[in-house]
C-alpha positions as CSV (number, residue, x, y, z in Angstrom):
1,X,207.0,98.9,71.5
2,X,204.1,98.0,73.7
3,X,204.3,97.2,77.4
4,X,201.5,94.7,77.3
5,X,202.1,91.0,78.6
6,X,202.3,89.1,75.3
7,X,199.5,87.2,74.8
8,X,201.8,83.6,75.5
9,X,202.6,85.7,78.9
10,X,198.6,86.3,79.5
11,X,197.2,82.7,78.3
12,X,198.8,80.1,80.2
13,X,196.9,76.9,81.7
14,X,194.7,78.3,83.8
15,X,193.6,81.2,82.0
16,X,193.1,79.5,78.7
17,X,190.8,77.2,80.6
18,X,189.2,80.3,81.9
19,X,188.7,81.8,78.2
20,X,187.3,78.3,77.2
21,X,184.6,78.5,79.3
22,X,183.6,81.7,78.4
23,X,184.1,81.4,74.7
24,X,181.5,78.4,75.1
25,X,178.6,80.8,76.4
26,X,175.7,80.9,74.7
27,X,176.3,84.8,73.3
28,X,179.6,83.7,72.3
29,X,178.3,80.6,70.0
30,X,176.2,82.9,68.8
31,X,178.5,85.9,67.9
32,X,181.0,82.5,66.4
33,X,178.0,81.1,64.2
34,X,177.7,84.9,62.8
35,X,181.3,85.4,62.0
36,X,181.2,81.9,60.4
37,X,178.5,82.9,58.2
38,X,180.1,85.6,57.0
39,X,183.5,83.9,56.3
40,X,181.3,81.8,54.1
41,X,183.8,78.5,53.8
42,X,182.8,76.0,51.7
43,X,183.7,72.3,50.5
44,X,187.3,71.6,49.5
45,X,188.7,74.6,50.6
46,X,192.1,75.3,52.4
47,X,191.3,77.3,55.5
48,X,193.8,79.1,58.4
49,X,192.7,80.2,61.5
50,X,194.8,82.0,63.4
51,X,194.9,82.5,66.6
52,X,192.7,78.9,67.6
53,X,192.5,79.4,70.7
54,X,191.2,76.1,72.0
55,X,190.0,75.1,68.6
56,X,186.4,75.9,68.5
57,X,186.7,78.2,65.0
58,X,188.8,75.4,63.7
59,X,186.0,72.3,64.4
60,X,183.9,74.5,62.8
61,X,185.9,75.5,59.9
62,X,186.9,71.4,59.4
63,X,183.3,70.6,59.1
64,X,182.8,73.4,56.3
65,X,185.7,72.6,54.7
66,X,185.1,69.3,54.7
67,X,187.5,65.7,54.3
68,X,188.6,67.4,50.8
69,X,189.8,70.6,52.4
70,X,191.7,71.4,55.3
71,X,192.2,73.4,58.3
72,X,195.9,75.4,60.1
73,X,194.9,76.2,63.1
74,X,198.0,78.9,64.7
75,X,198.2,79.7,68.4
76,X,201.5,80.7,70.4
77,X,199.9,79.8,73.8
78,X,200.8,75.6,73.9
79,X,197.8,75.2,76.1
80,X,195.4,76.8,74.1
81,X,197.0,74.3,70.9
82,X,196.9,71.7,73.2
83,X,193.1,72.4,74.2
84,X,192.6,72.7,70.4
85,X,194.5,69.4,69.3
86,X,192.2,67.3,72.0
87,X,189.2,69.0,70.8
88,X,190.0,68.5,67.1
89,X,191.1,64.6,67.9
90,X,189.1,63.5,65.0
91,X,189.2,65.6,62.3
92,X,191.5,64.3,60.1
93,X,192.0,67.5,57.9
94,X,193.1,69.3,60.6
95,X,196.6,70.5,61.7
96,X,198.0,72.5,64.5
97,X,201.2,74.5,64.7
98,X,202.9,76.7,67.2
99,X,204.1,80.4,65.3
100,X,203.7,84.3,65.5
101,X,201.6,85.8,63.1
102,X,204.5,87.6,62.2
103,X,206.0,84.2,60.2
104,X,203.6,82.2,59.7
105,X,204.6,78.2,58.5
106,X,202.8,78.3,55.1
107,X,203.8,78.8,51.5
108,X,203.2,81.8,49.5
109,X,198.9,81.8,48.7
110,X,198.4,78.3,50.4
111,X,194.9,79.4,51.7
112,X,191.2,80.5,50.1
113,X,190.1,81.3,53.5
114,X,191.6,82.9,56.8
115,X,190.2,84.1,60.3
116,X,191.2,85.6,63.3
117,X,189.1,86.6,66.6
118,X,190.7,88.7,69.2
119,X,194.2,88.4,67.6
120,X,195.6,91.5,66.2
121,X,195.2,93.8,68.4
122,X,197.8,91.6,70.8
123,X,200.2,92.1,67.9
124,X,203.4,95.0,68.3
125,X,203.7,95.1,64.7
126,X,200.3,95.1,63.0
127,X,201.0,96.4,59.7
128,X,203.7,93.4,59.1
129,X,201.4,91.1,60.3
130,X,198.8,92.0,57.6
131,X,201.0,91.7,54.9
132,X,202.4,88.2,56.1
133,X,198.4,87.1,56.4
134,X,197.8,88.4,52.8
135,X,201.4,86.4,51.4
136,X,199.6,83.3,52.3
137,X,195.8,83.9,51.0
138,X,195.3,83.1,47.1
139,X,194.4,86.1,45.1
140,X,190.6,86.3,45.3
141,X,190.7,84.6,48.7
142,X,188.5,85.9,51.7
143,X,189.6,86.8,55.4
144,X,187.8,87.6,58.4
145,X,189.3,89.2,61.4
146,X,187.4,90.3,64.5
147,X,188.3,92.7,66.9
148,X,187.3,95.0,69.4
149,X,187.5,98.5,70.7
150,X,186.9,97.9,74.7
151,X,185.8,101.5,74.3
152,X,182.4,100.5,73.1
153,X,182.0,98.9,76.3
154,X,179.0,99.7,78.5
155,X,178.6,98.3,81.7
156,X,176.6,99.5,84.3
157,X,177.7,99.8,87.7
158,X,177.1,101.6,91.2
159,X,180.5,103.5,91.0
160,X,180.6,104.5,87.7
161,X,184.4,105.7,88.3
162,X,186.1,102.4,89.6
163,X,184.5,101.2,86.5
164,X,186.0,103.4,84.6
165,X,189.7,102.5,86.1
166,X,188.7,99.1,85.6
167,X,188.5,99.3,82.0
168,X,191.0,101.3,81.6
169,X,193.5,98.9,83.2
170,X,192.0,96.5,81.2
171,X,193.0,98.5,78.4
172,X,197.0,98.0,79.1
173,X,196.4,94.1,78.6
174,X,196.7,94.5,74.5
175,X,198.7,96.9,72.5
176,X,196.2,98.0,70.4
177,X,193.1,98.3,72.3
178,X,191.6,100.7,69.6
179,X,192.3,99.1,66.5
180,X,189.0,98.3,65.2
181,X,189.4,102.1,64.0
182,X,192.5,102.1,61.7
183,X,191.8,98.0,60.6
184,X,190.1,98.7,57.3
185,X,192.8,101.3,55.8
186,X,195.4,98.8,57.5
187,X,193.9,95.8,55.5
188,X,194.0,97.7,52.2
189,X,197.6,99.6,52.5
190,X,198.6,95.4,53.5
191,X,197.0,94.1,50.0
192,X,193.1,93.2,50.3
193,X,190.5,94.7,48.8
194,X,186.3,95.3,49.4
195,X,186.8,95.6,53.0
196,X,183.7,95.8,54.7
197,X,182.7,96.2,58.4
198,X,180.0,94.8,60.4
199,X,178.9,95.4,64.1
200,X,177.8,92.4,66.3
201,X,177.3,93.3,69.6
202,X,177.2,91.5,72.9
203,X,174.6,92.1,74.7
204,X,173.4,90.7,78.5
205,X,171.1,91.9,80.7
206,X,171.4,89.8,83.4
207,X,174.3,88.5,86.0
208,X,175.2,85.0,84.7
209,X,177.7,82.9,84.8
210,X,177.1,81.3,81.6
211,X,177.4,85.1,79.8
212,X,180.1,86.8,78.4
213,X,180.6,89.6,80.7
214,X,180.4,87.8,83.7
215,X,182.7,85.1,82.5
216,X,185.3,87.5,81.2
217,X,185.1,89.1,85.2
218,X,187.7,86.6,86.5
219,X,190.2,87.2,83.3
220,X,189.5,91.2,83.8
221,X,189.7,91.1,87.6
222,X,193.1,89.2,87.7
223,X,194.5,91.3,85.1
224,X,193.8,94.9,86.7
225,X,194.2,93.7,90.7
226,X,197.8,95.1,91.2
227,X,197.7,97.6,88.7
228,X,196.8,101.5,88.7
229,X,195.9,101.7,92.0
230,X,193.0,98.9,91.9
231,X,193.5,96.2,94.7
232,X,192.3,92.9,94.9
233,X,190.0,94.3,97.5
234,X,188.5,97.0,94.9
235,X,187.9,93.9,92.4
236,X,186.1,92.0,94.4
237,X,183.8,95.2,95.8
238,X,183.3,95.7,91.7
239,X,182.5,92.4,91.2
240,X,180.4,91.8,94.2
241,X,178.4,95.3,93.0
242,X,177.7,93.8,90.0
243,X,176.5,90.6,91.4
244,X,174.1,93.1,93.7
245,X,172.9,94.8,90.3
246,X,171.8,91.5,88.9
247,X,169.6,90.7,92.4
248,X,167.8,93.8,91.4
249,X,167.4,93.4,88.1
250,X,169.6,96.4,87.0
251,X,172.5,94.3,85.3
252,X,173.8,95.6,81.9
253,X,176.5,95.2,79.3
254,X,177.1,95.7,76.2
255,X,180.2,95.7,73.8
256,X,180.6,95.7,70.1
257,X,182.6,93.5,68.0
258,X,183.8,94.6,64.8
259,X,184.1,92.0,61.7
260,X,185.8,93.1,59.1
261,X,185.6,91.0,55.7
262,X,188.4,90.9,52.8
263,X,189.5,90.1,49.6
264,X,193.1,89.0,48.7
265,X,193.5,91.8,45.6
């Protein structure tokens, strides 16, 4: 079993509020309008999205969907649902509940349609989670799931090797920090079929707050401060240097998100 803080230890108030803000940047609406696109969810359908986080996917998915569909939305961190049920106030087809992917509070092929961002790889037991998410998707029915390998990651910095330890830390905060690379044979061996995988990377080249990689600072800095070595004092030099890079016009990230599309065999 993992050591990783579960991801109800890791998102309480504060830090879902923190996650909020960065998942309304405007690279993050765009890499959401993408994934929605390629989910494809249409009128009248019955849609799950797991993992809601503070319900942005699942506004989106109740407007596709429409009055004659409807819309799950999962989470296990109550502030994130309760971010979600405020933010969902008036969509009618919508409906929150609080369980692990693991037994999920739906019948047997309740759902056409089904995504998660940034969900499995917080999961112990991935291969039984797959094969719950496939018991409650119709045959024929599509699921997206994002995830990414932090390994991708390129971030530029003036000490390349407290970097380094940095992400590396950050690694630790999810069991499966990798698991972009095993997904697709994991998906099929679980029941889904015509998996395919696309790339859709995050990209900023300059320090700002309202990016990704500058927002995602403060949940990276408070999760590695205390752990391997790195002090709060080494966080804030690294986040201070990268601050200093954007004054001089040397700032750069990038990281790659991996969607992978599916059909319920």
């Amino acid at each position: 079993m993992s050591t990783a803080p579960s991801a109800e230890e890791q998102f309480d108030e504060k830090a879902s509020q923190q996650l909020e803000a960065v998942y309304l940047t405007p690279d993050v609406i765009e890499q959401r309008e993408r994934v929605m696109a390629l989910l494809a969810p249409r009128a009248g359908e019955h849609a799950l999205d797991i993992g809601c986080g503070p319900g942005l996917t699942t506004a989106g998915l109740a407007h596709a969907v429409g009055s004659s569909g409807s819309v799950l939305g999962i989470d296990i961190a109550q502030p994130m649902l309760a971010m979600a049920a405020r933010r969902c106030a008036s969509l009618p087809q919508v409906r929150f509940d609080r369980c692990d992917v693991n037994a999920l509070s739906a019948a047997d092929e309740r759902f056409d349609v089904a995504l998660a961002s940034q969900v499995y790889e917080y999961v112990d037991d991935i291969d039984a989670a797959l094969t719950e998410l496939a018991r409650v998707i119709r045959p024929g029915g599509r699921a997206v799931l994002v995830d990414t390998d932090w390994e991708s990651a390129v971030w530029a910095s003036s000490d390349e090797t407290r970097m380094r330890r940095v992400l590396e830390t950050w690694n630790e905060h999810i069991p499966h920090p990798q698991l972009p690379r095993t997904l697709k044979r994991r998906l099929e061996a679980a029941g889904f079929r015509h998996v395919q995988v696309a790339v859709v990377p995050l990209l900023n080249l300059v320090y700002d707050p309202a990016t990704y990689s500058v927002g995602m600072m403060t949940l990276i800095g408070n999760f590695a401060a205390g752990r391997n070595g790195l002090s709060a004092a080494d966080i804030a030099a690294w986040r201070e240097d990268a601050r200093h890079m954007g004054d001089r016009g040397e700032y750069f990230f990038s990281l790659n998100r991996y969607v992978f599309t599916a059909e319920r065999a």
